[in-house]
C-alpha positions, 0 to 999 in steps of 0.5 A: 404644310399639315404634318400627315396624319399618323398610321399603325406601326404594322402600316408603317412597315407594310408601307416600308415592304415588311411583312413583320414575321409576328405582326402584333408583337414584331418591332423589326424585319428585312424588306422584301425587295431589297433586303435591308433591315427596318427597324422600329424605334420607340419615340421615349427611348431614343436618346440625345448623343453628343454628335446626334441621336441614339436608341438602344435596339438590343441588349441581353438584359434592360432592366424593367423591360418587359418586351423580353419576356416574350423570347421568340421577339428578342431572338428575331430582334437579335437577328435583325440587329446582327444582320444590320450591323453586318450591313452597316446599318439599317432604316429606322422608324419612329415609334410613338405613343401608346397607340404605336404609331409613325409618321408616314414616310418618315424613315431614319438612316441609322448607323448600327454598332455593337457595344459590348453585348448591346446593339445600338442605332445612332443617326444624325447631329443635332445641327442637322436636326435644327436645320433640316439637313441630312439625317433623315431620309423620307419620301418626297410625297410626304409633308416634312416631319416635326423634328423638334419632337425627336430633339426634346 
């Protein structure tokens, strides 16, 4: 089955009941009909993790980032981060590409937790990954994703 064809980010979002508060800039915001948290995860920055993935959401400096610079977006991020911590998690959404687009329907469970001054997500094992187990939530009307991208 054809994997769907990729949409904006700001789609992506709107689909997930965010209205993003700085649509052009905004990586995070909460959802309207329920209150959780959806946060956007840029694909090159989502690292391998011994029992699964990670992907730094926050931290008071990254080195060469130059998203921070933009201060209103860094307190939003903060915000939301906190707020999903305070839930004990968050959806996710994989980022990817220059042109910032996302698999329809395709939507982490992320794990968020404080280390140190840092907000980091954390979802599935790379057991689940290969196999298509838990890990991953998506809508049942879209086409499975090509999960071997976030293995690489």
């Amino acid at each position: 089955m054809a994997t769907p064809s990729r949409i904006s980010r700001i789609q992506a979002f709107t689909e997930q009941g965010v209205t993003l508060a700085y649509p052009a800039r905004s990586w995070s915001g909460v959802r309207e009909d329920d209150g959780a948290v959806v946060i956007g995860l840029r694909e090159a920055e989502v690292q391998v993790a011994a029992d699964g993935f990670r992907c730094l959401l926050w931290s008071p400096v990254i080195e060469g980032a130059t998203e921070w610079v933009d201060r209103p977006i860094k307190r939003e991020r903060l915000e939301h981060c906190r707020l999903a911590f305070a839930y004990g998690g968050a959806d996710g959404l994989v980022v990817c590409g220059a042109r910032a687009e996302v698999e329809p329907g395709f939507v982490l469970s992320l794990r968020v937790e404080k280390v140190g001054a840092e907000y980091w997500a954390f979802w599935g094992t790379l057991s689940a990954c290969a196999t298509g187990e838990p890990g991953v939530r998506r809508n049942p009307a879209y086409a499975p994703p090509d999960r071997q991208r976030l293995a690489a």
